[in-house]
MDTraj code that builds the backbone (N, CA, C; nanometers):
import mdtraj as md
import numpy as np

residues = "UNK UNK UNK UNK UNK UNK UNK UNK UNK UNK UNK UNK UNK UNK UNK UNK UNK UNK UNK UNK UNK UNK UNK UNK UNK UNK UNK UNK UNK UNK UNK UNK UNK UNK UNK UNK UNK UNK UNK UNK UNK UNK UNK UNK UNK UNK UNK UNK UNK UNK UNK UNK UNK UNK UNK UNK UNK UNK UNK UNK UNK UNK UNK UNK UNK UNK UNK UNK UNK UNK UNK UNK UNK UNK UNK UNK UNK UNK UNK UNK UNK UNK UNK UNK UNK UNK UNK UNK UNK UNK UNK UNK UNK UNK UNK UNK UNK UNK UNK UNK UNK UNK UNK UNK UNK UNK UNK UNK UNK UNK UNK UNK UNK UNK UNK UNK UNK UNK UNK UNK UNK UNK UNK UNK UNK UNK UNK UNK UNK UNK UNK UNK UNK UNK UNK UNK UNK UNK UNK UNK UNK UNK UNK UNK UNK UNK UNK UNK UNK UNK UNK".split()
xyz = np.array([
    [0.9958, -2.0514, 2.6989],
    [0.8826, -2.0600, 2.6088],
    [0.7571, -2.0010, 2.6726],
    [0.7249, -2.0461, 2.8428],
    [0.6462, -1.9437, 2.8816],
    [0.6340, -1.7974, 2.8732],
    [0.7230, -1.7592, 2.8697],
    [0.7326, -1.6142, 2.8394],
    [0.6582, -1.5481, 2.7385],
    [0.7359, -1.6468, 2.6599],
    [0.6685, -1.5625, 2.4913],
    [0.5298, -1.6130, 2.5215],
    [0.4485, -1.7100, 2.5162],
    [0.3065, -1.7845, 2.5527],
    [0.2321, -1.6710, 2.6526],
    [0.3081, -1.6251, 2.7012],
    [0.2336, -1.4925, 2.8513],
    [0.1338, -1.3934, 2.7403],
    [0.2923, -1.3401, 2.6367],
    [0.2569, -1.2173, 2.5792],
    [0.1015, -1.2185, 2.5016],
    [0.1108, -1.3354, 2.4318],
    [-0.0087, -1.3266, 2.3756],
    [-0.1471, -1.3247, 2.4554],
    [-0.1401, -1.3872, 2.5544],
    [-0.3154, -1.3936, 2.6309],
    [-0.3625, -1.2671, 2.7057],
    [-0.4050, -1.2490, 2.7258],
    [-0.4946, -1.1275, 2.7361],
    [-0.5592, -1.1346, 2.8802],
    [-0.5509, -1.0265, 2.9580],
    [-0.6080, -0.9599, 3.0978],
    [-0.7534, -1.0640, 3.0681],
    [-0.7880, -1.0483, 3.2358],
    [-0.9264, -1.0237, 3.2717],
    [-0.9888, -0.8872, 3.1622],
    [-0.9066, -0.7540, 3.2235],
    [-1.0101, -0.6682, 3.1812],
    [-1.0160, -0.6860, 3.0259],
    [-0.9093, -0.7029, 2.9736],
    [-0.8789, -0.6854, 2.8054],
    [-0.9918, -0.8333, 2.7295],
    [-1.0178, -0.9072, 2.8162],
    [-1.0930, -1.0286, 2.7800],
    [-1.2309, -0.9688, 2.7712],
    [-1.2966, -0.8904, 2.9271],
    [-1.4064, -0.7959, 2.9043],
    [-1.4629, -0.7294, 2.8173],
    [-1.3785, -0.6506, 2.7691],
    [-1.3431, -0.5536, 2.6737],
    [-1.3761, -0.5559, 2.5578],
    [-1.3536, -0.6907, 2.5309],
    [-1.3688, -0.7503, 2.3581],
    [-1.4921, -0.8334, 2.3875],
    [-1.4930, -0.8933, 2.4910],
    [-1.6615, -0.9662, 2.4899],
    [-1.7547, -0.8724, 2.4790],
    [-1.7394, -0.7077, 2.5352],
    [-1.8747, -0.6531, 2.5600],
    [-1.8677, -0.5614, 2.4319],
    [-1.7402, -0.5564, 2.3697],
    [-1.7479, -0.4691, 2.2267],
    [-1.7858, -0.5898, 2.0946],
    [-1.7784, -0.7201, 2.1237],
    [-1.8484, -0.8115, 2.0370],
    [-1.9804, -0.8021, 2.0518],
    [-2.0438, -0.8143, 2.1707],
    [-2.1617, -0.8028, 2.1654],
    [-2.2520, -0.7416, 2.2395],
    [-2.2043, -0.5861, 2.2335],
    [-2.2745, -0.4816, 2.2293],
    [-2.2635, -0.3890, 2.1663],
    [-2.1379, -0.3468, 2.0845],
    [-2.1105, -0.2573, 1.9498],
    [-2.2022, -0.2844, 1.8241],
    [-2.2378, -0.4242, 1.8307],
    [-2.3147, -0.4255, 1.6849],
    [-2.4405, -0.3452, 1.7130],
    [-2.5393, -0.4066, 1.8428],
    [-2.6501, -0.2759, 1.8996],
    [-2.6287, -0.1369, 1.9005],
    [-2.5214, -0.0946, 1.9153],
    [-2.5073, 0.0533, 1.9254],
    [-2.4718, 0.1123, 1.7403],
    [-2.4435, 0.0211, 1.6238],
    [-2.4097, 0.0432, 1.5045],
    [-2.5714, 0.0720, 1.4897],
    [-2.6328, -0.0383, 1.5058],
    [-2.7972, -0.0228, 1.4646],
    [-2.8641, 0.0809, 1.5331],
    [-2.8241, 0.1752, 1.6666],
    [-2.9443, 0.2593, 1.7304],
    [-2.8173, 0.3928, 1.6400],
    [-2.7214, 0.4076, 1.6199],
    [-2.6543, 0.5105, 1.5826],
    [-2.5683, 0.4974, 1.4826],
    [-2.6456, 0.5824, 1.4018],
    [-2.5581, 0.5489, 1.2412],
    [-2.4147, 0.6094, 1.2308],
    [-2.3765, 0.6832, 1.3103],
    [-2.2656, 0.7602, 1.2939],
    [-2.1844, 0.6758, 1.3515],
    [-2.1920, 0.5511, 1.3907],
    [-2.0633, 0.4955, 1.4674],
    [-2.0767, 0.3785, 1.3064],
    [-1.9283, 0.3400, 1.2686],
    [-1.8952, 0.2435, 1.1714],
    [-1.8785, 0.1269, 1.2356],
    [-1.9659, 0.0850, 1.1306],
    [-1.9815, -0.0901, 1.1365],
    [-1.7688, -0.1700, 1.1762],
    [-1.7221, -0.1233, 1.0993],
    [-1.5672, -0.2019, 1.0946],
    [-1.5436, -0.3247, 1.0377],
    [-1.6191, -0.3450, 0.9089],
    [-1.6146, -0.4559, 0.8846],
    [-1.4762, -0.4810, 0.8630],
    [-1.4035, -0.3680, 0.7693],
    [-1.3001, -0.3845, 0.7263],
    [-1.1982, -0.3974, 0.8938],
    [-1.1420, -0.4085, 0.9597],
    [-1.0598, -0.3865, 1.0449],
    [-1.0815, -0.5707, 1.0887],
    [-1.2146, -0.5792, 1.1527],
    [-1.2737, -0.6961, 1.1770],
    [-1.2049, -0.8271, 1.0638],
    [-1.2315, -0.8096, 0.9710],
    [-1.1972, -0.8996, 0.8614],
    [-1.0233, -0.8739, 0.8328],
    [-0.9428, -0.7733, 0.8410],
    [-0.8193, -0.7726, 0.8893],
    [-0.7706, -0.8518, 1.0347],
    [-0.8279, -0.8412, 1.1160],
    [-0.7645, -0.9222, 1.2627],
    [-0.8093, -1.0532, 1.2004],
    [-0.9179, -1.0914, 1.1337],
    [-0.9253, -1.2373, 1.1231],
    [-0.8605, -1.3353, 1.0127],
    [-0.7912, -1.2046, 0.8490],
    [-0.7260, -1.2401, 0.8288],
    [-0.6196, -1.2893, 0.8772],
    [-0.5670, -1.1920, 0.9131],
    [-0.4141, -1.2130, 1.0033],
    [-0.4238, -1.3142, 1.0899],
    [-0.4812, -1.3361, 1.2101],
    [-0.5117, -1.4534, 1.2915],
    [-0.5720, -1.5893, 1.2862],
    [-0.5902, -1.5782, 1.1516],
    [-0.6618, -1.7165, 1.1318],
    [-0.5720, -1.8401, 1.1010],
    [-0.4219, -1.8229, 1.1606],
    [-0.3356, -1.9560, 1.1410],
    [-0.2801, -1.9389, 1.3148],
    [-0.2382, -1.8174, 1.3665],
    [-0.1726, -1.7816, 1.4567],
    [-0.2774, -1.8044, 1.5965],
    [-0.3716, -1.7576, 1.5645],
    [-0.4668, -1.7395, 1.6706],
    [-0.5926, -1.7751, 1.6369],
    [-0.6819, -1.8636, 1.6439],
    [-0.7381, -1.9044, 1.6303],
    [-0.9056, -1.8733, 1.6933],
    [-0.8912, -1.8211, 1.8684],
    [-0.9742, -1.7395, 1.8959],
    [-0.9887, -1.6586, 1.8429],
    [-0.9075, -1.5206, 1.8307],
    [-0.9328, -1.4059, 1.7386],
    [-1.0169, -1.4108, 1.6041],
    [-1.0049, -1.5308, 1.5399],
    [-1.0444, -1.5601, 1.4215],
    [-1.2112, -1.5750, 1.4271],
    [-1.2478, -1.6534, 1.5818],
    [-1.3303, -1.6919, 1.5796],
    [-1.4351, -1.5949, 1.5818],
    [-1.4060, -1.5246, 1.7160],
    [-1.4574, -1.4029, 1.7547],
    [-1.5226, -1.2753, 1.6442],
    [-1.3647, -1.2885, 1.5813],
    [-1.4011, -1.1786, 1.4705],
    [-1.5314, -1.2336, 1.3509],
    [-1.5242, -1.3496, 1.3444],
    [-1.6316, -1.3686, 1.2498],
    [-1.7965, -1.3901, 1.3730],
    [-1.7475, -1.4065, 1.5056],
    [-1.8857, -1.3925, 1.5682],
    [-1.9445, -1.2457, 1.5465],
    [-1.8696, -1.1872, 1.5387],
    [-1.9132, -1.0325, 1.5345],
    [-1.9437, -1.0027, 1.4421],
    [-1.8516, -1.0573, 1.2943],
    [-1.9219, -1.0374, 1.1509],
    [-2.1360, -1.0916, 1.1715],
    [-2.1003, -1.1481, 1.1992],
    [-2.2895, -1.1974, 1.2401],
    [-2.3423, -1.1626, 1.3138],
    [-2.3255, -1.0888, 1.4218],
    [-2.4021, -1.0464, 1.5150],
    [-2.3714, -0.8883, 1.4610],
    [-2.3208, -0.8184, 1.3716],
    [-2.3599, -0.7395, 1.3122],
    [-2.4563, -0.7453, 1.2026],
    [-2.4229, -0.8512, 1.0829],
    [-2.5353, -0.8757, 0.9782],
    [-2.6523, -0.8775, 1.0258],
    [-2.6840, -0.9415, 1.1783],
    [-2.7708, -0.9650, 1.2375],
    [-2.8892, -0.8592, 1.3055],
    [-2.7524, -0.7724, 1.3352],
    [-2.8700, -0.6355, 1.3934],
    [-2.8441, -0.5380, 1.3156],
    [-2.8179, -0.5243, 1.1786],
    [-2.8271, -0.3932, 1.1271],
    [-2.9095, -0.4908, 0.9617],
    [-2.9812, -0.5881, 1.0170],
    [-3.0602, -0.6649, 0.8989],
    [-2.9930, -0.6740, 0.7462],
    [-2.8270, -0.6742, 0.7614],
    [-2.7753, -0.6786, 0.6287],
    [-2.7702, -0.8563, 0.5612],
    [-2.7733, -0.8898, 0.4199],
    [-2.7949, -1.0393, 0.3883],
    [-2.6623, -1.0916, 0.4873],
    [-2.7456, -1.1928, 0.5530],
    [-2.6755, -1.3031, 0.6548],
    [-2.5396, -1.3772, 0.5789],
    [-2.4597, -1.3954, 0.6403],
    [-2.2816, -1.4500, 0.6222],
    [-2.2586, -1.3776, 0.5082],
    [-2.3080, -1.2694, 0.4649],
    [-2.2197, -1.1776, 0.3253],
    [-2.0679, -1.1283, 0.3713],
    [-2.0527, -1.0565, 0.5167],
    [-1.9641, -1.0053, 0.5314],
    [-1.8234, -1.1359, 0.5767],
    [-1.8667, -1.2366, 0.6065],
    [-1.8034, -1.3374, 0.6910],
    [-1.7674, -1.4248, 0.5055],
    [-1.8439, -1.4007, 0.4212],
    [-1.8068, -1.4647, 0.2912],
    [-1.7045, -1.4043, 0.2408],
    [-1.7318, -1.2624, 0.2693],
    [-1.6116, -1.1359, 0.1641],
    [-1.4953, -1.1432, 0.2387],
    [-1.4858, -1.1875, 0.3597],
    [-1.3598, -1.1951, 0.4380],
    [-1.2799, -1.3271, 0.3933],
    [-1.3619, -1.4253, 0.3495],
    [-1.2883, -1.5621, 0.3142],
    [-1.2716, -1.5299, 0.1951],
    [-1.3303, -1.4888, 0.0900],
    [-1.2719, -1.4918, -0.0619],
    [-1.1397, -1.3902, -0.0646],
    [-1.1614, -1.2811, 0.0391],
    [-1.0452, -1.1722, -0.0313],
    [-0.9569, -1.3280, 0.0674],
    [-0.9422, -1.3681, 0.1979],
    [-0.8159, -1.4397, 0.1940],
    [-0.7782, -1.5077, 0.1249],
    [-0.8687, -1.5879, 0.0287],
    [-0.8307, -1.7250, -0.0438],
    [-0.7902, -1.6666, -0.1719],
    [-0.8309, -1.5436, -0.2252],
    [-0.7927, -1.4619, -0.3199],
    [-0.6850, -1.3834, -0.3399],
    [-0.6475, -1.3081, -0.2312],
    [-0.5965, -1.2290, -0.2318],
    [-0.4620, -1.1998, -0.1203],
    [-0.5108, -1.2601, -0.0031],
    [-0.4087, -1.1985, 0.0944],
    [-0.2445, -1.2482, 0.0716],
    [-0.2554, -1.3665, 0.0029],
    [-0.1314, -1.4558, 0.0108],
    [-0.0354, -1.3797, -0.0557],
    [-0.0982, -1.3029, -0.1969],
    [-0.0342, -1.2174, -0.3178],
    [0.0055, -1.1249, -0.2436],
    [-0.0832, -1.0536, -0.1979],
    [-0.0704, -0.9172, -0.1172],
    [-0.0021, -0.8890, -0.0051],
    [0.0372, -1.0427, 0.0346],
    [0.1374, -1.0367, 0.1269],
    [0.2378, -1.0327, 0.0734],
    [0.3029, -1.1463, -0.0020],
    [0.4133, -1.1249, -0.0897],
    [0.4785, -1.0120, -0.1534],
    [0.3750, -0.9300, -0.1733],
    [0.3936, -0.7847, -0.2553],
    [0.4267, -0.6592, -0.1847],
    [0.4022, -0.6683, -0.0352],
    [0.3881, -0.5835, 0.0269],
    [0.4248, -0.6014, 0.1485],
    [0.6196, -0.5387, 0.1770],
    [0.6692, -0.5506, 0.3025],
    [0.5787, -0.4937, 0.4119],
    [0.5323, -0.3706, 0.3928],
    [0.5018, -0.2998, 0.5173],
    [0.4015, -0.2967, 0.5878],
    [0.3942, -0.3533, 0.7206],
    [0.2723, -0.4108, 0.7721],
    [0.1286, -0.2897, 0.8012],
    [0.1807, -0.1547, 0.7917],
    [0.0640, -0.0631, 0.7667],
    [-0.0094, -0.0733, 0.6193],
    [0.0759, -0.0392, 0.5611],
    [0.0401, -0.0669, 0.4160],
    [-0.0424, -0.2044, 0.3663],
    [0.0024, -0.3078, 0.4394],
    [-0.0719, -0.4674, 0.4084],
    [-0.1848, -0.4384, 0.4767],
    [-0.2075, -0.3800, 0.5400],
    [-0.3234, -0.3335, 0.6334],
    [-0.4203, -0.1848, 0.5798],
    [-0.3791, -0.1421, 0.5129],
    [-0.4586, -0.0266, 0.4478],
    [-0.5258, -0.0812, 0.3156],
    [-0.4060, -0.1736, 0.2245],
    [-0.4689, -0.2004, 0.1282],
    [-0.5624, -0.2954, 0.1748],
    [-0.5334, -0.4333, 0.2856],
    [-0.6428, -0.5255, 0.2439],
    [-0.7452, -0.4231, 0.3463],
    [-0.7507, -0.3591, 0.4399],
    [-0.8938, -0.3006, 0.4911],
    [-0.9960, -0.2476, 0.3260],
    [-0.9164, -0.1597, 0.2446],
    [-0.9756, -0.1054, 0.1404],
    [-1.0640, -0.2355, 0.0831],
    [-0.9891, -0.3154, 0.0595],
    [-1.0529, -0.4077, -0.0755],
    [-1.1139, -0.4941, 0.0238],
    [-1.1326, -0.4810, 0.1985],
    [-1.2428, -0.5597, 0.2179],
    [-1.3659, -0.4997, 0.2501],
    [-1.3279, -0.3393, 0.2432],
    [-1.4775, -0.2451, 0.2486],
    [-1.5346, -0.2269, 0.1439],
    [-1.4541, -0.1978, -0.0114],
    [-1.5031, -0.2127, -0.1163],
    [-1.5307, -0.2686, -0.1380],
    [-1.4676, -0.4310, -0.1367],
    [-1.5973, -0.4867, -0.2064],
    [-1.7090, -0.5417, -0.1211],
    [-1.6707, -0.5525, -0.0020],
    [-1.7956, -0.6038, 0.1011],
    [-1.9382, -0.5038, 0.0604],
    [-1.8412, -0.3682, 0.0572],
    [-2.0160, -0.2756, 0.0016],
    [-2.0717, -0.2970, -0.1978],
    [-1.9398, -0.2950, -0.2310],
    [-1.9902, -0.3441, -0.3897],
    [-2.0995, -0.4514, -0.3781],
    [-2.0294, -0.5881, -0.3195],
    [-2.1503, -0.6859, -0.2970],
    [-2.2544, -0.6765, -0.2404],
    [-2.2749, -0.5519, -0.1350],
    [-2.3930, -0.5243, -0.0832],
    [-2.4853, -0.4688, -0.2049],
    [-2.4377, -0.3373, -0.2402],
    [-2.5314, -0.3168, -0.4280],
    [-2.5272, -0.3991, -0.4407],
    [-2.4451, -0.5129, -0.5132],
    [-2.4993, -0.6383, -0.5992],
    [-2.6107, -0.6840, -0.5367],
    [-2.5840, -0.7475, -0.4141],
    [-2.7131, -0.7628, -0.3602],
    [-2.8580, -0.7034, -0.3537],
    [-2.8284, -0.6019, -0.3407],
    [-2.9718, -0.4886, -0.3890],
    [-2.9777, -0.5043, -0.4984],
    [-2.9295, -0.5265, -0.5663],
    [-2.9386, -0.4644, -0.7527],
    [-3.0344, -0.5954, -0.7869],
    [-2.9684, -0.7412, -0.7429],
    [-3.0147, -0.8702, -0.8134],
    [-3.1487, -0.8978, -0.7710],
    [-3.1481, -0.8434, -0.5925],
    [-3.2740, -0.9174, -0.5160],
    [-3.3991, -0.7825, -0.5439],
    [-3.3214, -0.6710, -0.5520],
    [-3.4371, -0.5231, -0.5522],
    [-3.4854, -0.5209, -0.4140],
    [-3.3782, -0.4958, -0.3144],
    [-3.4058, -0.4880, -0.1975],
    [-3.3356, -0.3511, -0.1629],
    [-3.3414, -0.2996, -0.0521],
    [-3.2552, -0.1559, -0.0389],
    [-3.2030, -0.1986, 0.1413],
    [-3.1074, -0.2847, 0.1022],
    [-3.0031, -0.2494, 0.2626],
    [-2.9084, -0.2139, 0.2888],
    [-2.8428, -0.1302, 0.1570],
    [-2.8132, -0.0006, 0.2087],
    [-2.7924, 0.0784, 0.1078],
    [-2.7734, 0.2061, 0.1361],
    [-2.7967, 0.3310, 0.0776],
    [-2.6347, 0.4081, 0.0426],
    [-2.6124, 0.4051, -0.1134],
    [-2.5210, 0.4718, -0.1483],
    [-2.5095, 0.5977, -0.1150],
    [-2.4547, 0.6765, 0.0235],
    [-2.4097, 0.8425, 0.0249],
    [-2.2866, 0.8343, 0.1252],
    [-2.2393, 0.9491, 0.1571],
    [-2.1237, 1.0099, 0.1966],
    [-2.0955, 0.9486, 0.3194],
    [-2.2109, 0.8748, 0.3705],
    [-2.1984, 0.8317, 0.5024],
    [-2.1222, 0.6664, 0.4883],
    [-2.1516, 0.5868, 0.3509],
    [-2.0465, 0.4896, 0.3514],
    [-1.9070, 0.5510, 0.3101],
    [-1.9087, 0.6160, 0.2835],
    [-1.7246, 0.7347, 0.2696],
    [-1.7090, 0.6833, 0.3770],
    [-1.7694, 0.7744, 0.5047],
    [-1.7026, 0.7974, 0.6355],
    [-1.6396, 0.6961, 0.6657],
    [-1.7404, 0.5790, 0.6723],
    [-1.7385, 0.4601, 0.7325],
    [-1.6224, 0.3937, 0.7060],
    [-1.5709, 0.4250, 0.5753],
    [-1.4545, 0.3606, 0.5058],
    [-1.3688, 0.4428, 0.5896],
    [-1.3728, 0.5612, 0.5773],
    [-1.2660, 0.6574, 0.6273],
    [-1.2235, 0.5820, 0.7857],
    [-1.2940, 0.5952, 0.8133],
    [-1.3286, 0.6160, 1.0130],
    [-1.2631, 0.4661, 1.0083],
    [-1.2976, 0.3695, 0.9320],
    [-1.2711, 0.2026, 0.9520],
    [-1.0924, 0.1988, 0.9419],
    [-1.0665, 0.2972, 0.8544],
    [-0.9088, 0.2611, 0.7733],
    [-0.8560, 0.3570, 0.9189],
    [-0.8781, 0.4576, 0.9766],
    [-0.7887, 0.5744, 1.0573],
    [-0.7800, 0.4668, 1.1495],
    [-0.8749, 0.4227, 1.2498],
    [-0.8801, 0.3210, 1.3412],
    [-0.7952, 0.1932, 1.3413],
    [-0.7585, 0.1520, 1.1927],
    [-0.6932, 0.0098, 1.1988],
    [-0.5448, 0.0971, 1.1614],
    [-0.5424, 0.1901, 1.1272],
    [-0.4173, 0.2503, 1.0746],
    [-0.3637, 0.2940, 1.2811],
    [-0.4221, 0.3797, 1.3119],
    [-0.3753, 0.3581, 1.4293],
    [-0.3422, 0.2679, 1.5748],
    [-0.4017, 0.1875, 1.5546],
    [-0.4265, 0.1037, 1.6447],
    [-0.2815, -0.0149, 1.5924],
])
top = md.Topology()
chain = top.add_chain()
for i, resn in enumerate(residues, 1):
    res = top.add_residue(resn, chain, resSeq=i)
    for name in ("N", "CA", "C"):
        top.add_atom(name, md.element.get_by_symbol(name[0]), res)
traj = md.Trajectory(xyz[None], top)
């Protein structure tokens, strides 16, 4: 049983790694727009881990906030859109869908879409502008889905 218990925990360095990309990637989203936020990927590891692993879960939603946090987007929006698509959606979407790339492309999609839909909503209701409909939330989608698709 130790064995299998090994596989899952994680290096010194690999522990590093994720502490200093939790909280120093969200600073580098805010000084450089060309690097993607990830909400979607983020909200995938915490789907998935939120029965199995429980750190992962945690983590991933520390980062959902310490991004809202430094790129001034409305506070727990992204950490909300991650709990409704699970309580909504993932259980179906699991059922429906053997292939673990594919369970992973669709829910990244429908947690970037609508995480940014609700961002308009949010602008639309409050008449605030935090963020800006152009080609550069494409990318972001793009760049978010290649990354969780490869990895």
């Amino acid at each position: 049983m130790n064995r299998y218990m090994e596989k899952d925990r994680l290096t010194f360095l690999q522990k590093a790694f994720v502490t200093f990309f939790v909280l120093f990637y969200p600073f580098l989203t805010s000084m450089y727009t060309m690097l993607p936020p990830l909400i979607g990927l983020v909200g995938y590891i915490i789907i998935s881990n939120i029965h199995s692993n429980k750190v992962y879960a945690v983590v991933g939603f520390f980062y959902l906030l310490n991004l809202d946090l430094n790129l001034t987007l409305p506070l727990f929006l992204s950490t909300f859109i991650v709990i409704i698509v699970y309580i909504l959606f993932y259980s179906t979407l699991k059922l429906l869908i053997r292939c673990r790339v594919c369970l992973l492309f669709v829910l990244m999609m429908l947690l970037d879409f609508s995480y940014y839909a609700s961002l308009f909503l949010y602008d639309f209701v409050f008449t605030s502008s935090s963020v800006i409909g152009d080609m550069l939330l494409l990318y972001y989608i793009v760049i978010d889905i290649l990354i969780g698709v490869f990895l």
